[in-house]
C-alpha angles and dihedrals in degrees: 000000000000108000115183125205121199143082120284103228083056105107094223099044088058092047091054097049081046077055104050092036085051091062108038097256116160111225150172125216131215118191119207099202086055101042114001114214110244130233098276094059088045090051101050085044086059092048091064101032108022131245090268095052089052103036103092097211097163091062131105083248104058092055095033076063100046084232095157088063085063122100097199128165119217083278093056092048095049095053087048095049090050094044091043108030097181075075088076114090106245140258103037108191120192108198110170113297086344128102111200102181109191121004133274112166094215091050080054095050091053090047109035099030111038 
């Protein structure tokens, strides 16, 4: 079972789901704006990607937060990410065992069609 997290009007979120609709490829979609994931999810995402992976900081939110003036350990990363969702590089896809954070449609075609 494929289950994407992310928020419909992001652009790589959309490409991803073009991508998985391309190819055939069940899945479920969770929207961050409608029901944010909590800490726990956030943490045992970290544990497979790393916090840096999984951390947008290239994102509106990021520096609408003034998150680079932080000096925030994992921890603090974490609490922000669950309170503030948008934090959280998009698309998360949960494949099996597997964790594919953004999209990058080679990366895809190794995953999802081999």
């Amino acid at each position: 079972m494929v289950r994407v997290y992310g928020i419909k009007t992001c652009g790589s979120v959309k490409k991803a789901l073009h991508f998985l609709d391309a190819h055939g490829i069940p899945y479920t979609f969770h929207d961050f704006k409608t029901s944010p994931v909590e800490s726990g999810t956030i943490e045992k995402w970290v544990r497979q990607s790393g916090i840096d992976l999984l951390l947008n900081t290239k994102g509106t939110t990021y520096r609408t937060l003034g998150m680079k003036s932080l000096s925030l350990d994992e921890r603090g990363k974490i609490e922000w990410m669950s309170r503030h969702n948008l934090l959280i590089k998009r698309p998360v896809i949960e494949f099996g065992d597997r964790l594919v954070v953004g999209f990058d449609p080679s990366q895809y075609e190794g995953i999802f069609l081999s």
